[in-house]
Structure formats: C-alpha cells, structure tokens
C-alpha positions, 0 to 999 in steps of 0.5 A: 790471482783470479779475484784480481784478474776478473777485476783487472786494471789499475785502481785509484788510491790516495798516496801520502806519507807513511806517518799520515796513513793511518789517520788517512785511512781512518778518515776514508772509512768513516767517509765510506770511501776506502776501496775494501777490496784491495790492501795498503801498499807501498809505491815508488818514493816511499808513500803508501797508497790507500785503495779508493772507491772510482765514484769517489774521484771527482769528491776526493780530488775537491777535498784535496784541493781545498785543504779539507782532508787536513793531510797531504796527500795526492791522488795516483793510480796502483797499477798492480794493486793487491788483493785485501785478505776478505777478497782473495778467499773464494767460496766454494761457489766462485772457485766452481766457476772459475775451474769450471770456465778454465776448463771449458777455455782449455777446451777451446771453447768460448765461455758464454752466458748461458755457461754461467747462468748454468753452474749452481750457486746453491746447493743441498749438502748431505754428509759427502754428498752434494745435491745440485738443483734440477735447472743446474749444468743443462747446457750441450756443451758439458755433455761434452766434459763426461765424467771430468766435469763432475769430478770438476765439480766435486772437487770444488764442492769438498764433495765425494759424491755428486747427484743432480734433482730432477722433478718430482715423478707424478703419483701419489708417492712423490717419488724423487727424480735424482740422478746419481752423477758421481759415486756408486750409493745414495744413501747419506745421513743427515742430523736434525735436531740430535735425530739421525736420518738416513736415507736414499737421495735417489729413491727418497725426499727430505724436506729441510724447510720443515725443521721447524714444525719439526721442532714444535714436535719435539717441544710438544708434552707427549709422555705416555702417550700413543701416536698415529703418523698417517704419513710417516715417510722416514720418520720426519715427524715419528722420530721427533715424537719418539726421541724427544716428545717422550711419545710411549709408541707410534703406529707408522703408516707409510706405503712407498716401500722405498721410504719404509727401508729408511724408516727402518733404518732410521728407528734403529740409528736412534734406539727407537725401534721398539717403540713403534710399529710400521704399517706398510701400505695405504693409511686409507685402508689402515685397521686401527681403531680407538688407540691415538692420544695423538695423530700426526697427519703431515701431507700437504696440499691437502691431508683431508683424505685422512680425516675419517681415518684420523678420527677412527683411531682417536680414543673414543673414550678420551679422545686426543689432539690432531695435527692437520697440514694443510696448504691454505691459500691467503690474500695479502692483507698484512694489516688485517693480522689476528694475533696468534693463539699462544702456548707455553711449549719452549721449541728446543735449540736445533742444530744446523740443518746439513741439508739445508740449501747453501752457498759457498760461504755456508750461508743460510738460503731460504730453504727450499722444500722438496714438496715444491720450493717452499720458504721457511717463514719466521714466526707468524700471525694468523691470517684470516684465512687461516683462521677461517679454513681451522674453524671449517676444519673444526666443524667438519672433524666434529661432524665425522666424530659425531657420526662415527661415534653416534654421540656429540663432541667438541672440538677447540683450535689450540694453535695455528702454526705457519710452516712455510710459504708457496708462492703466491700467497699460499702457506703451509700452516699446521693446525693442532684441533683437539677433540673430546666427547662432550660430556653429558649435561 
C-alpha cells in the first residue's frame, strides 16, 4: 500500500505471547510508545509482535533487561509490517499527490520538490466544483499533462469540474481572476446559514470567512423594517436580512452587472424576490432619500465613501442604525483589551460552509477571504484602536447628519464586532452606530 511504501522498512515491535499481548499493549500506550501506525501481528513461532516508536529503543530494551515491564518479552524487528486501519485511509489530499507523482513517474519524469510544493492541500468546494488556489500547479512540466492532469486532479478531489483563482483583477468591482480548468459552467451553489447562493465562480467572488457577520445579521430584530444594502454584491448580507432578520424590504445597490445576475437569481432561490428592489449602478449616485430604518454598508478597507449616502437615506424623521465595515489597523497590545459592548441578540446555529476552504479530512482551515486571505477570528474584545476609529466614526456621521439636515443628532456605539484578521495587526471590524434627531430641549 502506498502509505507503507512511502514509510518503507522494517519497524521495531516488541514480540511476546499471545496471552500476554493485551496487558502488553496496554502498558505500551499508557507509556506513549506503541507505534499507532501499524497493526499487531503474528510472526514466526507463534508470538505476536507490538509495533513500537524507534526512539523508543534504547528505553525498551532497559525495561526488558531489568525486569521492569513484568512480562516476557523481546525485542525484534517486522520485516513486512501491516498498515493499522487509521493509517491505510488517505484524505483526499494524500491520494492527489500520490496519483499525481505515479503520473508524473509513468512519464519518465523525476518527482522534485518543487512538483510537491505545487500540488494544493487546501482548497475551496462549491457543490461539484472544486477551486484550487492561485499558487497551486505553476510548474512547467504540468503543461505538459493537458487536460489528463486536470481530470487527474478531479478524480482525486470527488470533483466534476475544476477551476484554478487568479488574483484579483484591479478596479473598483473586484472582479475575480478564475480560470475554468474542467467543466464548460461556472455557476455553482452553495448554502450558508439555510440561504442559497449561486453564483458564477469565473465572474463573481464569495467570501466564507464572513459567515459569521453573516450570522449576527440573521440574529438582528429586523421586523418591519426598510434596509439600504450599499453594497449588496449576490446578496451576502440582502438575504440574511431578508430570510431571516424579518427585514419588510431591502433597496440593493450593486453596479457589477456580473453580481447583479446572481443577485437575481439568488432572490428567486430563496422567495424574496418581492421584497427587494435592486438598484443597478454606482450606490454614489443612489436617488433614495429618508426611507432606511437600517443600512448595511459591507465594503472593506474602507466604505467611508458611502457615508453621506448613508445618511441621506436615513429617515430623517426617526432616523436608524448603521453598519460600518471598515479595516481598522491595530497594534499588539493584548493586555490593554476593553470589554466588549454586550447585546441580547442569540446568533443562530449555522450549517457548515461548503465553501469553506478544506483538506482531505474535511477539516476546517482558517478560511480565507476572497477580499484578501483573511482569517476568521473568534469571539473578540475591543482594541482600543477599535474603540478609537468607532468614536471618530461617530462624530463624523453626527457632523454629516447635522449638516444635511440643519439640525442636532446623536449618535451611540451599539457594538463593535470583530469579523476577521489581516495580517499584520489589521481587523475587519463592523461597527453598528445608531443615529437619531436629538429631541428638542
């Protein structure tokens, strides 16, 4: 098998009676020297023989001659050891690389380290479509392979289609560089949350690692009330507040035509359709005015240029709560932490992310951002950077509130909430600024 082969040789074991074998064994693991890898196994003469850790050679044969394991026994060698159950299953990525260097052997190529460090041991799932990541398969030599790699690759992955990222393509829309590698369509689906996105992976970008702002969404107490998405994209924030806040409408605004198509189709997959209006083009040049109880303003680094937007379509008579995304810079200073602002809001149980970045074992990695490789963080507390950039934030908003509308308001942090980190010390944070006319004295 190849998980032996790649081991190859004999392995040390400890041989002794068949009656004794289990009182050995158990004595081996509580000791932390029984080699995992490999079976117990019959040799010549009728013992069995215990697989044990080579570093742990010179200990054992100490513990033999002194008597102190209490149990005969000697030390031998297994020349054709067997493979434990745990280690004969391969993941997905260890099958990739082993048919990929039998392939590239049958050639009558040399299998080099620059072949291995090539092929991916991550990648992004969508329904039968696997995404490989940018530096993945940029050796010469597989241009030599043509369309049997990829179908190699496929196969490996339990996928049907096959698509490599590129960077992302300069300009305002951030449109993705995907090559499709295998397959004739883009469009995959994937779920979040009981949501249903599709969307094109060669034209459009989905972002996992914001599934749990997506959540927070979902919790937040929404009914009857009108949304403004500035920057709706296919929905990533629209439907949460739609399908699950109890949103009564959502005015979308989105100007990559691409991502409107899928934000179309997205509506419809989930029933919404009625229930929100999309504005195609720049949200800069948006017409709305005094009609948001809520707006949603998710585009990082920055989304300041939408601000004066923002404010404009408040009600001016009741006003409303924003949601600011921003990239906040952050020095590490973990003993200088501000407790976070609490809320009663319960985030919902979500289902696991099929796009989510994996492994051949299907777990987890720290999922990457298609904004710019960020990592999902736990629950945070607030950095006084943070806390700093919310409050001149505040300010700010007040001071275009009270000029646009000739009159004082106020404006309050509900919450700070960490999304994801950049490296170095740069934080997706989101913070929810509600914003009311201050009532006369």
């Amino acid at each position: 098998m190849a998980a032996r082969e790649e081991r190859g040789g004999p392995v040390l074991a400890l041989g002794t009676e068949p009656r004794w074998a289990q009182r050995l064994r158990r004595f081996l693991e509580e000791e932390r020297l029984l080699d995992a890898r490999y079976r117990l196994q019959e040799v010549a003469g009728g013992s069995v023989a215990l697989p044990v850790l080579e570093v742990a050679e010179e200990r054992l044969r100490e513990l033999q001659e002194s008597g102190a394991l209490g149990l005969p026994c000697r030390l031998l060698r297994i020349q054709s050891p067997i493979p434990s159950k745990a280690a004969s299953v391969r993941t997905p990525a260890q099958k990739l690389r082993s048919e990929l260097r039998r392939m590239v052997l049958g050639l009558g190529e040399s299998w080099s380290q620059e072949l291995e460090r090539d092929v991916p041991r991550a990648w992004q799932r969508h329904g039968d479509l696997v995404l490989l990541s940018e530096d993945s398969f940029s050796a010469a030599l597989w241009t030599k392979l043509g369309s049997a790699l990829w179908e190699k690759v496929a196969s490996a992955l339990g996928a049907q289609r096959l698509a490599r990222r590129g960077w992302v393509l300069p300009g305002g829309m951030r449109s993705p560089s995907v090559t499709l590698l295998l397959g004739q369509d883009g469009w995959v689906e994937h779920v979040d949350n009981g949501i249903r996105y599709t969307f094109d992976v060669t034209k459009c970008m989905f972002s996992p690692g914001n599934i749990t702002e997506k959540l927070r969404v979902a919790s937040l107490p929404c009914a009857g009330e009108v949304l403004v998405d500035l920057y709706a994209g296919i929905g990533y924030f629209t439907l949460p507040y739609l399908v699950h806040a109890a949103a009564a409408f959502v005015h979308a605004c989105e100007w990559n035509h691409h991502a409107v198509e899928a934000l179309r189709r997205n509506l419809a997959l989930n029933g919404v359709q009625d229930l929100c209006h999309i504005h195609h083009g720049d949200s800069r040049q948006l017409q709305l005015q005094d009609v948001a109880d809520r707006v949603n303003l998710g585009l990082i680094p920055s989304s300041e240029e939408g601000w004066p937007v923002a404010c404009r379509v408040l009600k001016k008579g009741t006003g409303g709560v924003l949601h600011i995304h921003h990239n906040v810079e952050a020095l590490p200073a973990p003993s200088c932490l501000q407790p976070v602002v609490p809320r009663n809001e319960q985030r919902p149980t979500g289902e696991s992310s099929s796009g989510e970045w994996e492994d051949g074992q299907r777990e987890m990695q720290s999922p990457e951002e298609t904004e710019g490789g960020g990592k999902e963080m736990p629950a945070a507390r607030v950095r006084p950077e943070w806390q700093r950039w919310a409050e001149a934030t505040a300010a700010q908003i007040q001071g275009l509130l009270e000029e646009l509308h000739g009159q004082p308001w106020r404006t309050s942090i509900l919450h700070i909430e960490a999304v994801k980190s950049y490296a170095p010390h740069v934080h997706h944070v989101v913070l929810d600024l509600e914003c009311r006319p201050a009532l006369p004295a």
